[in-house]
Residue frames relative to the residue before (quaternion, step in Angstrom):
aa qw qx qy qz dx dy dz
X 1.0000 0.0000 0.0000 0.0000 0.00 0.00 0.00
X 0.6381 -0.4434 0.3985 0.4872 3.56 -1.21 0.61
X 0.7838 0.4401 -0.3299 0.2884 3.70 0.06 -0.76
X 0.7070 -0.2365 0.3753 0.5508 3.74 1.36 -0.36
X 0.7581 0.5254 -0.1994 0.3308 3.40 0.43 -1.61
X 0.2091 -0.7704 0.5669 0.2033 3.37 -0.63 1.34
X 0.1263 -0.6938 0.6229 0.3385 4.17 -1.54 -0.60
X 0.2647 -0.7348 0.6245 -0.0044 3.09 -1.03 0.81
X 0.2116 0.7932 -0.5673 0.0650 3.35 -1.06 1.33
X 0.4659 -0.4744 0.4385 0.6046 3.92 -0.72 0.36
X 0.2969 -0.8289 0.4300 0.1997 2.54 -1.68 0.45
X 0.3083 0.7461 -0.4140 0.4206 2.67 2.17 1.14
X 0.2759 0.7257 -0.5097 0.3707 3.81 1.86 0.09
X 0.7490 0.4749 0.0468 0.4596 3.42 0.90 -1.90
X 0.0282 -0.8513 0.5095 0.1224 3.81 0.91 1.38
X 0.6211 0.4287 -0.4366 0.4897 3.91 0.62 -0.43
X 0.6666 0.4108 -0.4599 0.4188 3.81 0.04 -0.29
X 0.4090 0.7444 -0.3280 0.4134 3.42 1.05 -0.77
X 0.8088 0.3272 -0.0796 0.4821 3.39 0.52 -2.00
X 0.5964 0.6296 -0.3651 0.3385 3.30 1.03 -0.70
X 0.5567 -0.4511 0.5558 0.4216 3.74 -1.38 0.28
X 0.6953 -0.3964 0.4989 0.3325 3.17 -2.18 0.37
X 0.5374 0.5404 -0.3828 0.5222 3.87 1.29 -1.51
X 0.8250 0.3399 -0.2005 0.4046 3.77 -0.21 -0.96
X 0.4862 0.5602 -0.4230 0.5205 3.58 0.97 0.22
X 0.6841 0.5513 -0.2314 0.4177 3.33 0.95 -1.32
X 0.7434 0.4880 -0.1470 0.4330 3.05 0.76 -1.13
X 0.2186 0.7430 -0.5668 0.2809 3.84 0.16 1.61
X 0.0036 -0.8019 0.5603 0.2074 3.04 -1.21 -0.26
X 0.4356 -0.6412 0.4458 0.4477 3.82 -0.84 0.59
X 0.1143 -0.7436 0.6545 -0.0753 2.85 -1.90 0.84
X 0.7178 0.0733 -0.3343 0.6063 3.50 -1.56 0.89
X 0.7856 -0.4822 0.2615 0.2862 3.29 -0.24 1.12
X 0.7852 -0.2345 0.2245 0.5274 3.26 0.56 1.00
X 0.7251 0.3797 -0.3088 0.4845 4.00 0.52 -0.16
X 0.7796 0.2210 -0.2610 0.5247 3.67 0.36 0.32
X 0.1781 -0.6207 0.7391 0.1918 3.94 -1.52 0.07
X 0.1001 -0.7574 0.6451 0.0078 2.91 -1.46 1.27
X 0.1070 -0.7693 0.6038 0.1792 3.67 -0.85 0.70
X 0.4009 -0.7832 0.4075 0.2445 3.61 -0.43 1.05
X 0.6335 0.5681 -0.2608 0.4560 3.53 0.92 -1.71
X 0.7920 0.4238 -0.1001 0.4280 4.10 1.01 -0.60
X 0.2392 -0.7463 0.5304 0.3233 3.37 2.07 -0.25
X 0.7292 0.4609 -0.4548 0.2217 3.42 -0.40 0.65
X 0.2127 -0.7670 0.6048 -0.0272 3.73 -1.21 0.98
X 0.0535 -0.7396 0.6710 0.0023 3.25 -0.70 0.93
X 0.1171 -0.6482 0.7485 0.0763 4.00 -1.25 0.50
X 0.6106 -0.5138 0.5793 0.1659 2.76 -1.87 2.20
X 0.6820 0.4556 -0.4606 0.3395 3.76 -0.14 -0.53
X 0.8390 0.2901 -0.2656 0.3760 3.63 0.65 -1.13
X 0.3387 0.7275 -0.3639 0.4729 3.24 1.65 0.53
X 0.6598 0.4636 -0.2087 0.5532 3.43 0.82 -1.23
X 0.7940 0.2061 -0.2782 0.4996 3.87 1.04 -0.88
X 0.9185 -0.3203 0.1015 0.2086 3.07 0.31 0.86
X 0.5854 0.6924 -0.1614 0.3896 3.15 2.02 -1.12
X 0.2430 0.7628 -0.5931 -0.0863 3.77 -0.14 0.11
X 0.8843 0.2462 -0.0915 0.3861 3.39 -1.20 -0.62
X 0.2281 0.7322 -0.6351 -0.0921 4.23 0.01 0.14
X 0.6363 0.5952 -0.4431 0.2111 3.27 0.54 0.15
X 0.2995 0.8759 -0.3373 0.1710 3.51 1.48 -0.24
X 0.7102 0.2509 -0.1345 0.6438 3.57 -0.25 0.85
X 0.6490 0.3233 -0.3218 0.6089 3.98 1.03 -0.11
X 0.0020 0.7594 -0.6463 0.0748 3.82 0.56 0.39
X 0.2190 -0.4892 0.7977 0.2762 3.94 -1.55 0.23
């Protein structure tokens, strides 16, 4: 986060990162303006806000 602060989640929260290689983990980029990480090669987007409340994964069980 801009201020220092880091977030930490499993990253079993996050079943496609999970599956993904270390190469494709790496490979993200920030998005909406600094409030979300997007990994392109893995279709998946997570947002720092619903992280912080609590939300991870809704897609579980709806895999592509």
């Amino acid at each position: 986060m801009k201020d220092g602060r880091r977030l930490c989640v499993p990253l079993a929260y996050f079943p496609r990162l999970l599956k993904a290689t270390k190469e494709q983990r790496q490979k993200y980029t920030i998005s909406g303006g600094g409030s979300g990480l997007h990994w392109k090669d893995i279709d998946e987007d997570i947002c720092v806000k619903s992280l912080m409340m609590g939300i991870y994964d809704t897609t579980r069980g709806k895999e592509k």
